[in-house]
N, CA, C and O of each residue as an XYZ file, in Angstrom:
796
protein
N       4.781     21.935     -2.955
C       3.950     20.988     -3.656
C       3.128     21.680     -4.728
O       2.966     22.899     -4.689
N       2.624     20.951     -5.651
C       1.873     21.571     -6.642
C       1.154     20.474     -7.185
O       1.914     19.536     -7.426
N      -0.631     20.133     -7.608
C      -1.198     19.641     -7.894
C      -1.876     20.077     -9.112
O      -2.342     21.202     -8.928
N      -2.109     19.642    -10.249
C      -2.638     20.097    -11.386
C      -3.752     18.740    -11.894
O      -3.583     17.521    -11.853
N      -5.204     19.782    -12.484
C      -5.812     19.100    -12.781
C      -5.911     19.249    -14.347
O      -5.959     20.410    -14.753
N      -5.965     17.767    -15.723
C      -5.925     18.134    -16.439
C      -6.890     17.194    -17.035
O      -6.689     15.989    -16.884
N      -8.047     17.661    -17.780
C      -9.105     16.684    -18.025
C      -9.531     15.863    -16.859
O     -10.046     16.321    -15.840
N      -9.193     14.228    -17.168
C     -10.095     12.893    -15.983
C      -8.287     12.835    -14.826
O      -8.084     12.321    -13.726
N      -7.585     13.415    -15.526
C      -6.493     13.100    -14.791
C      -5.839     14.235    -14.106
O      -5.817     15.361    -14.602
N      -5.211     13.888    -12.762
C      -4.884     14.664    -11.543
C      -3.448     14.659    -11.419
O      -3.023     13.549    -11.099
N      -2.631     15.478    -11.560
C      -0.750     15.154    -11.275
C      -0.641     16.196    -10.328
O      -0.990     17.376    -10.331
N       0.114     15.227     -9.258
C       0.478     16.553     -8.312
C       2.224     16.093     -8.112
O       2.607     15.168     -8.827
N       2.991     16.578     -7.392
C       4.144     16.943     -7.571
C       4.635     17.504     -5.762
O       4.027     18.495     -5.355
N       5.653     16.876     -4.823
C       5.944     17.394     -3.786
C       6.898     17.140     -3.287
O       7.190     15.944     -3.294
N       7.935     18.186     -2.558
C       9.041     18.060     -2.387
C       9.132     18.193     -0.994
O       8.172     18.639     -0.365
N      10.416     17.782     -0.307
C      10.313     18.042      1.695
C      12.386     17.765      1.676
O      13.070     16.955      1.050
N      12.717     18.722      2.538
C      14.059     19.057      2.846
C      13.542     18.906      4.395
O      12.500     19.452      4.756
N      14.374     18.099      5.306
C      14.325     17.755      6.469
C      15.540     18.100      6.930
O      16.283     17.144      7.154
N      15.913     19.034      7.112
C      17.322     19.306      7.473
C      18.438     18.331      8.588
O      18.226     18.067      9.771
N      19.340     18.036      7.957
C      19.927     16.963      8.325
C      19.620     15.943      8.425
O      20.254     15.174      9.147
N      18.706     15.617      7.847
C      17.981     14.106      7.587
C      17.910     13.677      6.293
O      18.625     12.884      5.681
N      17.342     14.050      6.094
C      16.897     13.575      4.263
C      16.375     14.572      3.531
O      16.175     15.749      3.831
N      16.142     13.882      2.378
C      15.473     15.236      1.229
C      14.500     14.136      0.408
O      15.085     13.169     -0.078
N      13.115     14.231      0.237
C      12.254     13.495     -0.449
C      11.006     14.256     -1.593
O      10.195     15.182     -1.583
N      11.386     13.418     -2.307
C      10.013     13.947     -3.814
C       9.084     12.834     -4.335
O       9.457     11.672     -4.175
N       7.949     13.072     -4.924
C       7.311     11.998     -5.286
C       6.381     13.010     -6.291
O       6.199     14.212     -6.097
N       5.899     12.288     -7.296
C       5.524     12.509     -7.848
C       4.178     11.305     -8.435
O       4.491     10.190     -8.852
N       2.506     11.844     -8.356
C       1.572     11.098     -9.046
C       0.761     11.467    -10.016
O       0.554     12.639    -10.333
N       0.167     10.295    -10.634
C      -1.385     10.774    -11.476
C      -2.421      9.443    -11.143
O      -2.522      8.232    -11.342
N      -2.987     10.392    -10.604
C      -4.353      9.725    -10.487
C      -5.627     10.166    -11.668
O      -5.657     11.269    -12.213
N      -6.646      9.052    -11.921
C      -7.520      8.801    -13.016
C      -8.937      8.280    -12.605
O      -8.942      7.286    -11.879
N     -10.322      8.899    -13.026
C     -10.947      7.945    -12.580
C     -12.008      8.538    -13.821
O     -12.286      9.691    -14.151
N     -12.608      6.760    -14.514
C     -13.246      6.312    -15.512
C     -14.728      6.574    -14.965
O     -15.052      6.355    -13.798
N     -15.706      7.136    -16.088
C     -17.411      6.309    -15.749
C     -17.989      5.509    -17.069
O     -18.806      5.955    -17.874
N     -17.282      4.053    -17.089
C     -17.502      3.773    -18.659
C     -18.782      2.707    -18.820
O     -18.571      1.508    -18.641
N     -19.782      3.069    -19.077
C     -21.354      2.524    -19.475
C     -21.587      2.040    -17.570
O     -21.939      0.881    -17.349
N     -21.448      2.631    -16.826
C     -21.845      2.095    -15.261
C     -20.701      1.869    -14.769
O     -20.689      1.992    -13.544
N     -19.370      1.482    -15.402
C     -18.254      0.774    -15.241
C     -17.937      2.082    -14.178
O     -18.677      3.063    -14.247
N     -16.988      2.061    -13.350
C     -15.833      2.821    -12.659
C     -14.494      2.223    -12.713
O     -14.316      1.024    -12.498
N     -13.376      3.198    -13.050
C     -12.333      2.617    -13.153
C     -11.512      3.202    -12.236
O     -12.174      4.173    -11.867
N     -10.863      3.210    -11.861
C      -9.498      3.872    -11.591
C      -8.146      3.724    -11.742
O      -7.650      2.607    -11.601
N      -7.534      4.588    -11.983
C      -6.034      4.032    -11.950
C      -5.411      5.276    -11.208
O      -5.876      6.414    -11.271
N      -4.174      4.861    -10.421
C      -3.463      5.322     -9.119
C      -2.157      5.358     -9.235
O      -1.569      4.528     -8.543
N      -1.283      6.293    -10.115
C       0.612      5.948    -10.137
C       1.201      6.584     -9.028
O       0.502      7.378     -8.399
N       2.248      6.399     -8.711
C       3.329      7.003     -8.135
C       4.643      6.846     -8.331
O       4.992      5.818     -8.912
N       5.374      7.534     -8.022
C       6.786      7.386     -8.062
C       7.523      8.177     -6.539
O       7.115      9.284     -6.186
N       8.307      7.649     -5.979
C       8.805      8.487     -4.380
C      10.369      8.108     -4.453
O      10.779      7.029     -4.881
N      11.087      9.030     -4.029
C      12.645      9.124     -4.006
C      12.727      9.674     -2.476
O      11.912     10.415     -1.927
N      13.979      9.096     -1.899
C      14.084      9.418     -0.473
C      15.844      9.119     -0.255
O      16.405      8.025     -0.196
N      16.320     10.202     -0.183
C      17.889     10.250      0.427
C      18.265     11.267      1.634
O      18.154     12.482      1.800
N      18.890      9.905      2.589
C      19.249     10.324      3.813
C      20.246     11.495      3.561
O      20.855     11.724      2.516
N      20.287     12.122      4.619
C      21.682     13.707      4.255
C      22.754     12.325      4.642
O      22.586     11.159      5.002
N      24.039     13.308      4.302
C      25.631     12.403      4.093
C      25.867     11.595      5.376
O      26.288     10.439      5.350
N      25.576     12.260      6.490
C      26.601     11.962      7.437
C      25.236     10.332      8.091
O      25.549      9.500      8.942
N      24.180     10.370      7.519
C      23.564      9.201      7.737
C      23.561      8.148      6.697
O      23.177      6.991      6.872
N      24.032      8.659      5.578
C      24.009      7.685      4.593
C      25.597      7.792      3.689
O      25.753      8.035      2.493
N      26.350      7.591      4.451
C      28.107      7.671      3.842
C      28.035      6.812      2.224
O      28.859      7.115      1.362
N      27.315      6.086      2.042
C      27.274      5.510      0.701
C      26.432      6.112     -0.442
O      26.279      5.605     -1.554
N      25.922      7.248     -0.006
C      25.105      7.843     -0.907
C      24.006      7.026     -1.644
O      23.710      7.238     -2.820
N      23.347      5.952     -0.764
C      22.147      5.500     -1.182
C      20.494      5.692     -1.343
O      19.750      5.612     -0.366
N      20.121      5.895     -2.389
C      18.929      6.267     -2.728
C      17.905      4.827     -2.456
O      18.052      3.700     -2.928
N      16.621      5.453     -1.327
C      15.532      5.001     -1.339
C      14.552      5.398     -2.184
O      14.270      6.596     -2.157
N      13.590      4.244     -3.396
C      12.636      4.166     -4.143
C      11.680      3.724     -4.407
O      11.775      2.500     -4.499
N      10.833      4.052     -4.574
C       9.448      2.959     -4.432
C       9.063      3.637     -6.189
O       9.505      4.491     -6.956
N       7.885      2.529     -6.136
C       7.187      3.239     -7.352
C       5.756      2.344     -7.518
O       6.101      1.164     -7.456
N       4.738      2.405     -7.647
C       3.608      1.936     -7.648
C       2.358      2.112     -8.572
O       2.254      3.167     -9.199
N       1.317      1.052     -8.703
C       0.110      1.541     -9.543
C      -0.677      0.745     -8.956
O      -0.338     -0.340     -8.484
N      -1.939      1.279     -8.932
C      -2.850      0.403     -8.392
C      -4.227      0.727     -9.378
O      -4.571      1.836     -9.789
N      -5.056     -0.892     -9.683
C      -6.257     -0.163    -10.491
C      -7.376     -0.789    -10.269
O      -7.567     -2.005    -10.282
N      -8.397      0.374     -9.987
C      -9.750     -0.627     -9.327
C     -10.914     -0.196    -10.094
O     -11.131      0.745    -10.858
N     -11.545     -1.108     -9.682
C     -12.896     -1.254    -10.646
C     -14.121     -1.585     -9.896
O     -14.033     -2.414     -8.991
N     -15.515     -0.906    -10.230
C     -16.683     -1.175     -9.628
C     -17.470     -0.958    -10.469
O     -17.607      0.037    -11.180
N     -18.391     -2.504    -10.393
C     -19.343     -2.424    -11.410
C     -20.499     -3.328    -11.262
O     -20.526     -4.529    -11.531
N     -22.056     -2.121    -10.504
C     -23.283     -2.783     -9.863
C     -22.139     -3.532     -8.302
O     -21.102     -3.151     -7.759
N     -22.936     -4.537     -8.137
C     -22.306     -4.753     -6.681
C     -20.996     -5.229     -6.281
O     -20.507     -5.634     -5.226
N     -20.453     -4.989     -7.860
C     -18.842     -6.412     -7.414
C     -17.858     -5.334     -7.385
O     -18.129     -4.460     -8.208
N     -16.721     -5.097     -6.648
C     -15.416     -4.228     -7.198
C     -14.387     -5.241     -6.698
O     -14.313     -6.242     -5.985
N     -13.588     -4.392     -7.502
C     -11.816     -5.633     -7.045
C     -10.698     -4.173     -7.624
O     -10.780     -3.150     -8.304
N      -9.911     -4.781     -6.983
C      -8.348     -3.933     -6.828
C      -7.336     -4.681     -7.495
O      -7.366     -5.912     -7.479
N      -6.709     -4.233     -7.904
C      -5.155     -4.814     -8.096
C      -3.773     -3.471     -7.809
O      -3.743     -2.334     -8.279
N      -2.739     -4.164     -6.866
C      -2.154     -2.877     -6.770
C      -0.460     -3.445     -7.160
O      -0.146     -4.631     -7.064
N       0.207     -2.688     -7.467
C       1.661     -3.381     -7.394
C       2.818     -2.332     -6.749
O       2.551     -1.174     -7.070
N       3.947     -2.436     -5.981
C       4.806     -1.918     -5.622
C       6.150     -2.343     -6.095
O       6.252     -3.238     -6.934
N       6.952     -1.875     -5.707
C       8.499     -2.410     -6.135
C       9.192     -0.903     -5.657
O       8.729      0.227     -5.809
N      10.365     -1.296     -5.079
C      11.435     -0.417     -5.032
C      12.916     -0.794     -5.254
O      13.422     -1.818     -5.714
N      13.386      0.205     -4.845
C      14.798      0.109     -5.128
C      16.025     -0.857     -4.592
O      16.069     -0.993     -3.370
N      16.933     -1.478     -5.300
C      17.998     -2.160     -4.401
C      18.322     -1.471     -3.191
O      18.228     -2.099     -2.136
N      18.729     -0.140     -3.180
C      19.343      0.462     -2.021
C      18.611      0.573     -1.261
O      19.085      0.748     -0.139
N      17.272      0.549     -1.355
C      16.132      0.607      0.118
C      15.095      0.976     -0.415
O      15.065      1.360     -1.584
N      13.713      0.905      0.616
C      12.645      1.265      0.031
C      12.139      2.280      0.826
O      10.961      2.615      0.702
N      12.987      2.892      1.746
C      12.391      3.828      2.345
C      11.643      4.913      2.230
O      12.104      5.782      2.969
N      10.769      5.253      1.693
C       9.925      6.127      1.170
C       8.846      7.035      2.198
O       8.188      7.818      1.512
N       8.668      7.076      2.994
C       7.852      7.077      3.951
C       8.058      7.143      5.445
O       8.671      6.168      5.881
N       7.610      8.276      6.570
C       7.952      8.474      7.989
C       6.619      7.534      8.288
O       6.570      6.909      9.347
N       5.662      7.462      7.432
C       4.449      6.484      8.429
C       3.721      5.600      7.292
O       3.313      6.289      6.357
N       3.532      4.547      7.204
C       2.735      3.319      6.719
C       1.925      3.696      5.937
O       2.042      3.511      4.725
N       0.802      4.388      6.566
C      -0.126      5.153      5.829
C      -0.095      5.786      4.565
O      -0.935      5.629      3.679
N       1.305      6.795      4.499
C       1.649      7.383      3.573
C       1.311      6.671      2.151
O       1.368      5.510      1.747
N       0.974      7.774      1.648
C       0.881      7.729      0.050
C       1.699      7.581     -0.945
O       1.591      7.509     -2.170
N       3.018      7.530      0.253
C       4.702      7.322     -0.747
C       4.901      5.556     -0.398
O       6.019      5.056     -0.520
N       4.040      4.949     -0.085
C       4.326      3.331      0.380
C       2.544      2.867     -0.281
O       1.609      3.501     -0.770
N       2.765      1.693      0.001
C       1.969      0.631     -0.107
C       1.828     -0.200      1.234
O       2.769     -0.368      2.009
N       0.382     -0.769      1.451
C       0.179     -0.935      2.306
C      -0.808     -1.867      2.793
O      -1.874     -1.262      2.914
N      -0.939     -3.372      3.204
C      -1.824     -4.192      3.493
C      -2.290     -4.042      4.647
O      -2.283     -2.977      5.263
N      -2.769     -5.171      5.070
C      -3.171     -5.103      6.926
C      -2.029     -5.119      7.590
O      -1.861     -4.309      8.502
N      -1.044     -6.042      7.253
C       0.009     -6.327      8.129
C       0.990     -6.260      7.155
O       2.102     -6.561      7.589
N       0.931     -5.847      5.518
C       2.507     -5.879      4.802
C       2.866     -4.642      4.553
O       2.073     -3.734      4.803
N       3.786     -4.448      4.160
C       4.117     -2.694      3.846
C       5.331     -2.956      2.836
O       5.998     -3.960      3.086
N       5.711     -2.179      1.714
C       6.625     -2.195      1.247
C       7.662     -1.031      1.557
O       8.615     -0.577      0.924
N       6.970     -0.667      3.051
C       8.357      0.654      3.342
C       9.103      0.640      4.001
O       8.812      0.751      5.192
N      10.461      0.498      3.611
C      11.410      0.344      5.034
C      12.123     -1.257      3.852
O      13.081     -1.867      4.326
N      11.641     -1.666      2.658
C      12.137     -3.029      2.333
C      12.769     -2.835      1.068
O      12.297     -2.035      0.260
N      13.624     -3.386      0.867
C      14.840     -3.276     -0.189
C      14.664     -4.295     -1.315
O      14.805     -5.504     -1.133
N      14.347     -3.740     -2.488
C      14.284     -4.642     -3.931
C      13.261     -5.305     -3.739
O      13.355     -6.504     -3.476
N      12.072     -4.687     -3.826
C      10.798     -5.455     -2.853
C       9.944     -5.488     -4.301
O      10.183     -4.702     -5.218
N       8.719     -6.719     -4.360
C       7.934     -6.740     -5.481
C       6.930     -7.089     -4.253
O       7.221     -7.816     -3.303
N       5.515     -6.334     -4.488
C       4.622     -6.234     -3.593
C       3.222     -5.791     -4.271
O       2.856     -4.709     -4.730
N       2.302     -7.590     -4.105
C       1.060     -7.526     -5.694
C      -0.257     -7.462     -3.877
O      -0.117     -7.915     -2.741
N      -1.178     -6.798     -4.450
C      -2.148     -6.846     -4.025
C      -3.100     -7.105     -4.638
O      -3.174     -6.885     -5.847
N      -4.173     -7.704     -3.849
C      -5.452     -7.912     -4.808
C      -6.652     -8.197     -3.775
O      -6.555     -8.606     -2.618
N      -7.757     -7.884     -4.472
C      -8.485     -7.643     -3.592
C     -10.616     -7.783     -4.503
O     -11.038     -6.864     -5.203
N     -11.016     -8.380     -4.361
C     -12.475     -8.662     -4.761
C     -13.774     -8.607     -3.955
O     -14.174     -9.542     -3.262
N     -14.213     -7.785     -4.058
C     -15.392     -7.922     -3.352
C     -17.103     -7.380     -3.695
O     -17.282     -6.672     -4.686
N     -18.062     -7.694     -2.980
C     -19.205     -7.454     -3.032
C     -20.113     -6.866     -2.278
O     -20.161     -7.320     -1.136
N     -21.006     -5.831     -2.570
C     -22.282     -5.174     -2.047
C     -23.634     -6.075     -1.491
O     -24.686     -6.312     -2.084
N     -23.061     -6.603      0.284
C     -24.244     -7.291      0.862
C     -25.533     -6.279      0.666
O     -26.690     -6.514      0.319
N     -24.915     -5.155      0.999
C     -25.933     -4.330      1.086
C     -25.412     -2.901      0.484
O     -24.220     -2.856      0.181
N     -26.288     -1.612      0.267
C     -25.694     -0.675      0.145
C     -24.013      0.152      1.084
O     -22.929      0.523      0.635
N     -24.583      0.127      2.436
C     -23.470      0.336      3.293
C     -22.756     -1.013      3.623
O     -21.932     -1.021      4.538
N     -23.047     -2.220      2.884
C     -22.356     -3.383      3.564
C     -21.442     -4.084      2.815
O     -21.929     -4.735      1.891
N     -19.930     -4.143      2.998
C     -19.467     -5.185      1.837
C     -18.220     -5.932      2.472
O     -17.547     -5.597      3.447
N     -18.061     -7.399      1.376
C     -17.440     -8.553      2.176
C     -16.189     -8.361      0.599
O     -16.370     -8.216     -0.610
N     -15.100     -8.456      1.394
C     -14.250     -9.150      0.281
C     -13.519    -10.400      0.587
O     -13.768    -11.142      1.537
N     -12.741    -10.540     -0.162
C     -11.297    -11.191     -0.401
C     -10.098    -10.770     -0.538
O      -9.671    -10.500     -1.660
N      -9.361    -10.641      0.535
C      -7.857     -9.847      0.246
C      -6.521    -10.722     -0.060
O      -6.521    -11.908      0.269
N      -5.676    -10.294     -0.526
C      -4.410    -11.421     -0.551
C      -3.218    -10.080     -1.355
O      -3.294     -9.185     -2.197
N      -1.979    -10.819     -0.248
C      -0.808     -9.667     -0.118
C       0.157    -10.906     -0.589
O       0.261    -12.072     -0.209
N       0.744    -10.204     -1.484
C       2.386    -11.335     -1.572
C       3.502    -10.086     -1.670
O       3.519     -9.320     -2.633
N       4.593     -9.970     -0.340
C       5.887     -9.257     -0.725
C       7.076    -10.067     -0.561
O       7.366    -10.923      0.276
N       7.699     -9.591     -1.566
C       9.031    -10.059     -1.779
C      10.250     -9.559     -1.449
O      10.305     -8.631     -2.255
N      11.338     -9.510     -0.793
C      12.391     -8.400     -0.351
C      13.413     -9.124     -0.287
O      13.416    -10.326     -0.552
N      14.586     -8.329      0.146
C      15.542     -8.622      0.433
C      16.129     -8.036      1.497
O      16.648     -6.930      1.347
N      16.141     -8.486      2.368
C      17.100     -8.512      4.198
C      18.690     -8.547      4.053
O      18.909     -9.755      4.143
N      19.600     -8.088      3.926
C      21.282     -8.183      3.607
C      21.079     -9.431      2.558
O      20.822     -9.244      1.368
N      21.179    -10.315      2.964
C      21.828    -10.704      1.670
C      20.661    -12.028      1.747
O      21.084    -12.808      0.895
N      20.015    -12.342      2.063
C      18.668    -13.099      2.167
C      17.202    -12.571      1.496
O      16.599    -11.575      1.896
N      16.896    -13.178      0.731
C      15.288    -13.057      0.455
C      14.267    -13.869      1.271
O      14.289    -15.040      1.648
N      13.398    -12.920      1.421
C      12.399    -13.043      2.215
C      11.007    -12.842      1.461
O      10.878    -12.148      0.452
N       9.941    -13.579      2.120
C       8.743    -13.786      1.702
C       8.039    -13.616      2.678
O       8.251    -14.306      3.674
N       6.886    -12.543      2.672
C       5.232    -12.343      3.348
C       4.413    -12.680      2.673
O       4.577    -12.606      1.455
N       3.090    -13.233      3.281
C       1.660    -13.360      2.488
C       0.441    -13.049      3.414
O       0.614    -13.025      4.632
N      -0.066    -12.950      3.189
C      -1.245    -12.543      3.702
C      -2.788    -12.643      3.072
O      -3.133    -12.052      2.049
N      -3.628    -13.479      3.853
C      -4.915    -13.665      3.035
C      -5.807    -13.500      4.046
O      -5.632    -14.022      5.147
N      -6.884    -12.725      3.743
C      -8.034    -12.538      4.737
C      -9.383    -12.272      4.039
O      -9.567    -12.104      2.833
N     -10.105    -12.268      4.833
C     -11.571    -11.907      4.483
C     -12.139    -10.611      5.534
O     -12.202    -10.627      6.763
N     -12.506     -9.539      4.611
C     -12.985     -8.083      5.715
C     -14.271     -7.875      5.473
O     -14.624     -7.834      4.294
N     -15.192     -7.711      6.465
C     -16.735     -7.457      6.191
C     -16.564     -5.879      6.891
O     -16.036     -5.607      7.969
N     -17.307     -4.785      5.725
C     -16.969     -3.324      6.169
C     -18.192     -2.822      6.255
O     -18.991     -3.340      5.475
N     -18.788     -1.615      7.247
C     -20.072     -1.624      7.409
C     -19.772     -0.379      7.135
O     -18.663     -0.055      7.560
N     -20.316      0.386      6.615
C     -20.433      2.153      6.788
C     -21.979      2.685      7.459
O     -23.059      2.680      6.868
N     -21.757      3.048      8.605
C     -22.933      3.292      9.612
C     -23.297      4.593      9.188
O     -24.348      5.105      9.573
N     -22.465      5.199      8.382
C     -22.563      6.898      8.146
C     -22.204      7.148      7.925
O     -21.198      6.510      8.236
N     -21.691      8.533      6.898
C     -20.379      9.029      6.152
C     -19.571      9.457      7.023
O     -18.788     10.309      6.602
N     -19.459      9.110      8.319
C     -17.769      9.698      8.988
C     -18.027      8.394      9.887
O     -17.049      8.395     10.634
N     -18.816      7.279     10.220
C     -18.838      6.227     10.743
C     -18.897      4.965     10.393
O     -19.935      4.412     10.031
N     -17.617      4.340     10.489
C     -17.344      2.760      9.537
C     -16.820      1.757     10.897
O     -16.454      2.247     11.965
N     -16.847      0.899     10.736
C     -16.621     -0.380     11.050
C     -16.391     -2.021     10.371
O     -17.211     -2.802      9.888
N     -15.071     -2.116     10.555
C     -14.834     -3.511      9.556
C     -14.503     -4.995     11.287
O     -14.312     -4.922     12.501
N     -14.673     -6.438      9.883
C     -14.205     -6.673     11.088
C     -13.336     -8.107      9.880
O     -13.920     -8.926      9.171
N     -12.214     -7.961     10.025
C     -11.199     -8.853      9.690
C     -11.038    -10.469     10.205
O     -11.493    -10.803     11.299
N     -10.410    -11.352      9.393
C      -9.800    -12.764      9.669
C      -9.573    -13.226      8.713
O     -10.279    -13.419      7.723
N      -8.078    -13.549      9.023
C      -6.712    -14.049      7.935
C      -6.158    -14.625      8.367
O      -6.238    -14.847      9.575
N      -5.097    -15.294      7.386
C      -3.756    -15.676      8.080
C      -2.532    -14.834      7.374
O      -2.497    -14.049      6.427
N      -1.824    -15.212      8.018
C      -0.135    -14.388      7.867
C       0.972    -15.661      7.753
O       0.869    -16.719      8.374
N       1.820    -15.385      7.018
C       2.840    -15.808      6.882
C       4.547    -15.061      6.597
O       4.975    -14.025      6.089
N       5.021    -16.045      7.132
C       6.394    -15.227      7.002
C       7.261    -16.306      7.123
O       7.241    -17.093      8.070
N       8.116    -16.359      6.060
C       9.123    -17.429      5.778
C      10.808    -17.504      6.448
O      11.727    -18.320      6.377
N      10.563    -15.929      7.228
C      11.532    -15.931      7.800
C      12.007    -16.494      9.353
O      11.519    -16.068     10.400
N      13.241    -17.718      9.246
C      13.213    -18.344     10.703
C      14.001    -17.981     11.542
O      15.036    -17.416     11.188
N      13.711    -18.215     12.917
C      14.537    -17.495     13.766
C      15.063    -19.604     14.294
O      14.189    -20.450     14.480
N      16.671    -19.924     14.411
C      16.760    -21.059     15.209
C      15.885    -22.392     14.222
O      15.516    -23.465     14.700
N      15.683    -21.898     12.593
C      15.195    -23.464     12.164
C      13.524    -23.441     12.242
O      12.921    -24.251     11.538
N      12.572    -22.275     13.316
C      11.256    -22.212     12.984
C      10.496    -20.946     12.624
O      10.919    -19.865     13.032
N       9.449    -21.017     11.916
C       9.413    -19.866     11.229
C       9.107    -19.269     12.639
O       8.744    -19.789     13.694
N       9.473    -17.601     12.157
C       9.274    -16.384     12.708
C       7.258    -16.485     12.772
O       6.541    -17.226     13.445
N       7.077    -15.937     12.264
C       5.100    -15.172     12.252
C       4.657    -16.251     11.138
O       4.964    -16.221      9.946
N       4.101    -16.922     11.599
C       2.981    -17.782     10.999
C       1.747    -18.046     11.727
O       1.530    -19.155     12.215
N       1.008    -17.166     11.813
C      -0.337    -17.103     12.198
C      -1.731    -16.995     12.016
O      -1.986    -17.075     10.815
N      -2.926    -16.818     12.839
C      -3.954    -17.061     11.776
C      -4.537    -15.465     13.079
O      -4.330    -15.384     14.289
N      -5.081    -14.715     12.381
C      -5.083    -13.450     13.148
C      -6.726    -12.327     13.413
O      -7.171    -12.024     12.305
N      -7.296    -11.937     14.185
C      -8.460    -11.467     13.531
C      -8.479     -9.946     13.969
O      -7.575     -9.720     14.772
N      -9.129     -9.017     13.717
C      -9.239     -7.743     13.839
C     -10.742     -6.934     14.139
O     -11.349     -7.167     13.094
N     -11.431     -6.317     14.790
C     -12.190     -5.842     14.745
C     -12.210     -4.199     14.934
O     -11.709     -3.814     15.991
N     -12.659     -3.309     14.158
C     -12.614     -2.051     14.496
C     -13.596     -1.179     14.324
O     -14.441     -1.411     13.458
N     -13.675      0.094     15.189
C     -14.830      0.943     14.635
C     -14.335      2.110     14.362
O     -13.336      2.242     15.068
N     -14.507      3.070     13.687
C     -13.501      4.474     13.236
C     -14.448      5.492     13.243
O     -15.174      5.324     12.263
N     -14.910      6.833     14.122
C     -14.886      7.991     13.239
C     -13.873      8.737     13.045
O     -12.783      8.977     13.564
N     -14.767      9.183     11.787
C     -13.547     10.614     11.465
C     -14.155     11.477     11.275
O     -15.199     11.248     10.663
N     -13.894     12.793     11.639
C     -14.005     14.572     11.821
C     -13.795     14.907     10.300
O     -13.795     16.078      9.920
């Protein structure tokens, strides 16, 4: 891997040989603005992921590629993020989390084929450590030879008790257009509560 800093902007660069598995690279630049109070950011990527032969006899390449750009300014910030990958798959990624995927509460664009995947996201400063947004996920994919549709809309109130101690607490609904027998699969209304440190 190799990361370079050049002026407001950050490119790093990383490669992984998994022997007999796959071989994966990705490449980003990250950016971040201070314009009259404004904060900006902007977030690219690009990730390539091919299985070795004897798992992938068709020689198909997994791709993602992404940008995301956020903004904070006095108490309001909002996000916008976008994904998309490749016909042959979107596999980009051993875990969700990863920085080679995209990632909602419950959507992911990893593991999904010819996928368009918009995020967005608005919110406000109840307090210094306290803030409420608005989230909303739309992905688009393709399953063999079927398109499929997720959505997702929620509201998250996030508390930061301390710089290694947070707590949010979630409620949304979910959708999924895909039916099993004539009724949809996951159409639900869902809530979450959590508390996190981290070391």
């Amino acid at each position: 891997g190799a990361i370079v800093a050049a002026g407001p902007v950050t490119l790093d660069a990383w490669y992984i040989d998994l022997a007999d598995k796959f071989d994966s690279y990705t490449i980003g630049a990250k950016s971040d603005l201070d314009l009259s109070g404004a904060k900006l950011g902007v977030d690219a990527r690009w990730a390539s992921l091919e299985l070795d032969n004897s798992l992938n006899p068709n020689g198909d390449k997994n791709t993602m590629a992404k940008i995301a750009l956020t903004a904070k300014a006095g108490i309001v910030n909002g996000k916008v993020a976008y994904a998309m990958t490749g016909k042959d798959g979107g596999l980009t990624a051993l875990d969700n989390d990863a920085t080679t995927t995209l990632l909602g509460w419950t959507l992911t664009s990893n593991g999904k084929a010819d996928a368009d995947y918009w995020q967005a996201v608005a919110g406000v400063d109840i307090l210094s450590n306290l803030n409420l947004s608005a989230n909303y996920g739309n992905l688009q994919y393709v399953e063999g030879t079927t398109s499929l549709e997720e959505e997702e809309i929620y509201a998250q109130l996030l508390y930061k008790m301390s710089k290694n101690l947070t707590s949010y607490v979630r409620y949304g609904t979910y959708t999924n257009d895909t039916q099993v027998n004539g009724d949809d699969k996951n159409d639900d209304v869902r809530g979450r509560i959590q508390v996190a440190y981290t070391f």
